[in-house]
DRENKE-722381 format. One record per residue (C-alpha): x, y, z. Coordinates in steps of 0.02 Angstrom, whole numbers, plus 50000, padded with zeros to 5 digits. Last residue first. Layout:
% DRENKE-722381
<rec X="X" Y="Y" Z="Z"/>
...
***
This chain:
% DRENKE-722381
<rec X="50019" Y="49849" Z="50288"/>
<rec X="50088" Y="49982" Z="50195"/>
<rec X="49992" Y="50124" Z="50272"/>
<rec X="49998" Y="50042" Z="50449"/>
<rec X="50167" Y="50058" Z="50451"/>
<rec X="50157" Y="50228" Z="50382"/>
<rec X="50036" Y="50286" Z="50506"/>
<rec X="50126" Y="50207" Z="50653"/>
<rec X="50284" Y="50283" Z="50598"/>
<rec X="50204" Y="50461" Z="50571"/>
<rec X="50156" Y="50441" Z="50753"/>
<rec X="50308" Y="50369" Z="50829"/>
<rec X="50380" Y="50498" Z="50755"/>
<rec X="50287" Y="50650" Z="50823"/>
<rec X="50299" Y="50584" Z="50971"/>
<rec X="50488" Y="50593" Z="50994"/>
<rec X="50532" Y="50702" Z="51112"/>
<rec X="50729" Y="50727" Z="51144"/>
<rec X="50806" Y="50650" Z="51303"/>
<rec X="50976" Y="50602" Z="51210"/>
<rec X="50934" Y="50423" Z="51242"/>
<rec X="50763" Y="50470" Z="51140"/>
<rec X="50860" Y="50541" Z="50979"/>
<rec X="50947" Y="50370" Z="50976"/>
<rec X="50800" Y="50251" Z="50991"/>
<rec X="50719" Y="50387" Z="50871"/>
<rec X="50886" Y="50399" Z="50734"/>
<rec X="50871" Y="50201" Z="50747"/>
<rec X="50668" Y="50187" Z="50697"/>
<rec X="50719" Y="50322" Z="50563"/>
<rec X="50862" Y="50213" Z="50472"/>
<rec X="50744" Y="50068" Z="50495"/>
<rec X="50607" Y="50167" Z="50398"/>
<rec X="50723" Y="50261" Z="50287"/>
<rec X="50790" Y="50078" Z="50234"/>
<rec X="50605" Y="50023" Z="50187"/>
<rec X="50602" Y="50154" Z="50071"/>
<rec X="50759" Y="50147" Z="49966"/>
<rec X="50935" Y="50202" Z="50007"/>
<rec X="51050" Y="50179" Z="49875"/>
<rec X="51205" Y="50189" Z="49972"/>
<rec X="51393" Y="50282" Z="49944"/>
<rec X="51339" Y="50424" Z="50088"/>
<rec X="51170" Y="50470" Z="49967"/>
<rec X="51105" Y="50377" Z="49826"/>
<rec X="50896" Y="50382" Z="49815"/>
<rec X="50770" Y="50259" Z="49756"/>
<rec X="50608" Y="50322" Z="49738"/>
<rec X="50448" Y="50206" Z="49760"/>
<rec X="50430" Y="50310" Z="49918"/>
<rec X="50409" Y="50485" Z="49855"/>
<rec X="50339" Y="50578" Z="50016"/>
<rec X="50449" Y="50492" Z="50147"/>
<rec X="50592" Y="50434" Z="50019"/>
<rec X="50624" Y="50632" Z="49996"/>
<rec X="50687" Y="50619" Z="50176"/>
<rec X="50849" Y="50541" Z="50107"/>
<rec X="50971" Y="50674" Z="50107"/>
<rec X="50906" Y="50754" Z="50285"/>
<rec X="50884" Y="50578" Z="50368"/>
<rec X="51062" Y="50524" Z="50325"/>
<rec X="51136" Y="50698" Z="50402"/>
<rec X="51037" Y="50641" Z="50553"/>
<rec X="51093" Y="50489" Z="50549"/>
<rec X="51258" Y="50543" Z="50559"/>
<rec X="51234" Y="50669" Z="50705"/>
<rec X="51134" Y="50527" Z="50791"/>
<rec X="51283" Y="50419" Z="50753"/>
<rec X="51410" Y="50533" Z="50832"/>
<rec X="51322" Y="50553" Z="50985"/>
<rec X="51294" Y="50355" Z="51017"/>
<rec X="51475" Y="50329" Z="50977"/>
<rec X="51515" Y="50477" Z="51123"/>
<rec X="51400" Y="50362" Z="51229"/>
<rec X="51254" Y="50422" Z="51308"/>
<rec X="51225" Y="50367" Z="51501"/>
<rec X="51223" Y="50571" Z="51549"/>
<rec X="51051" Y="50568" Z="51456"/>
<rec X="50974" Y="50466" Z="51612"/>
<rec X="50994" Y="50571" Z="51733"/>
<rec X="50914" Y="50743" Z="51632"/>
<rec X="50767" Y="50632" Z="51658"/>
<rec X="50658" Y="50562" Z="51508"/>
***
């Protein structure tokens, strides 16, 4: 992604990478333990809310120009996983 295209970020768009990012670090656990529920920022997250939470941090993390291939592949393998 071109240093071009990063300047198009919001400020709202910063901020909620920085709070999903904070999400992603309380609820991570979910990755490893999925039948666990966790409470973290007033919300029980459960498993299939750290995969949309992660699919947004991504879209996010890749407006920002940040390399997300390591994801996309854990996402695939997940997906498929539970498929």
């Amino acid at each position: 992604m071109s240093q071009d295209t990063t300047l198009n970020v919001t400020e709202q768009q910063t901020n909620e990478l920085r709070y999903l990012y904070k999400v992603m670090q309380a609820i991570e656990i979910l990755g490893e333990q999925p039948s666990l529920n966790v409470v973290a920022y007033g919300k029980l997250w459960r498993y299939g809310d750290l995969l949309k939470t992660a699919v947004r941090y991504a879209e996010l993390a890749e407006l920002h120009g940040n390399d997300t291939s390591a994801f996309k592949h854990w996402f695939i393998r997940d997906v498929m996983m539970f498929q």
